[in-house]
N, C-alpha and C positions, 0 to 999 in steps of 0.2 A: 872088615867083612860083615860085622854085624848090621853096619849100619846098611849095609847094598841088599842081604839074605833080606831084614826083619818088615820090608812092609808086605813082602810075597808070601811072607810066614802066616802075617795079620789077616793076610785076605784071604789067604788059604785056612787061616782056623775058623773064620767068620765064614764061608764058602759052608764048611764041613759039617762047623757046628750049630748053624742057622738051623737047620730041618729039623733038628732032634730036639731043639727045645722052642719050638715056633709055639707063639701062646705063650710061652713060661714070662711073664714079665722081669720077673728079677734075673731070670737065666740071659734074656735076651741085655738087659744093662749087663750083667758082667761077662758076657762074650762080647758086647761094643764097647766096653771101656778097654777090657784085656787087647783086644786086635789096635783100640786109639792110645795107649799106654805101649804098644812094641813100635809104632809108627812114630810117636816121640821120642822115645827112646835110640830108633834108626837115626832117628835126625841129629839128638845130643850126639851120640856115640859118633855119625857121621863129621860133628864140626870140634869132637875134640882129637878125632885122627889125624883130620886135618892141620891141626894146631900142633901136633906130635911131630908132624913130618919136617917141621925144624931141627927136632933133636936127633930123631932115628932115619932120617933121611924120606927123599919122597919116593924111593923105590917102590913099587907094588903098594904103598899107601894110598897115594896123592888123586889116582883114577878111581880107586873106589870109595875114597873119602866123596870128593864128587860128585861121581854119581848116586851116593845113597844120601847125602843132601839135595843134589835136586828132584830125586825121586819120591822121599819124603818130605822137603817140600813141597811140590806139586798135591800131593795125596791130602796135606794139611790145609792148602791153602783153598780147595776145594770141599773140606771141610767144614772151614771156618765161612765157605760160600754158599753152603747147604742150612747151617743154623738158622740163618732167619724163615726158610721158609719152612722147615720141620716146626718151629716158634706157631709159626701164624697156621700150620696143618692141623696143630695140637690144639691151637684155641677154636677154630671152625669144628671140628670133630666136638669139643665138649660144648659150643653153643648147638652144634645140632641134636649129642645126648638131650642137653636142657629143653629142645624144642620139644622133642619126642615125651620127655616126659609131661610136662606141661600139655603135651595132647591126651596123655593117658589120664590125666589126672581130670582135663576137662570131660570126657566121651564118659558114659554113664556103666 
């Protein structure tokens, strides 16, 4: 169950707790690691149900094993789709700091 609840939980704490600490930089890393740490978590938890459902049967297991892998899944692998370009967002934002300063520093 955890794994199918935990990415709606993520986005729901990210959702919530985005507004109250916007600007906070360290606030804003540990609300996005915390919301990317329950969406791996959904995923482990979703492929070790899975794997259970040999022992304790696939009753009520096996659909929500399932679907909170491919749900978490999908959420990661878009993720992992999004890094390069936050990568190359992050370098253009500090080469246009560096321009900016560089013009403060030429102008009199």
């Amino acid at each position: 169950m955890f794994s199918l609840l935990a990415p709606f939980v993520g986005i729901g704490i990210n959702i919530v707790g985005s507004q109250p600490i916007r600007g906070n930089r360290i606030g804003m890393i540990v609300l996005g690691a915390t919301c990317t740490l329950l969406i791996l978590a959904g995923f482990v938890f979703g492929v070790v149900a899975l794997l259970g459902t040999k022992k304790h049967g696939r009753k009520g297991i096996f659909g929500k094993a399932i679907a909170g892998i491919c749900i978490n899944g999908i959420i990661i692998c878009f993720m992992l789709i999004a890094i390069p370009g936050f990568i190359k967002a992050a370098e253009r934002a500090k080469e246009m700091q560096r321009q900016r300063m560089e013009q403060q520093q030429t102008q009199p």
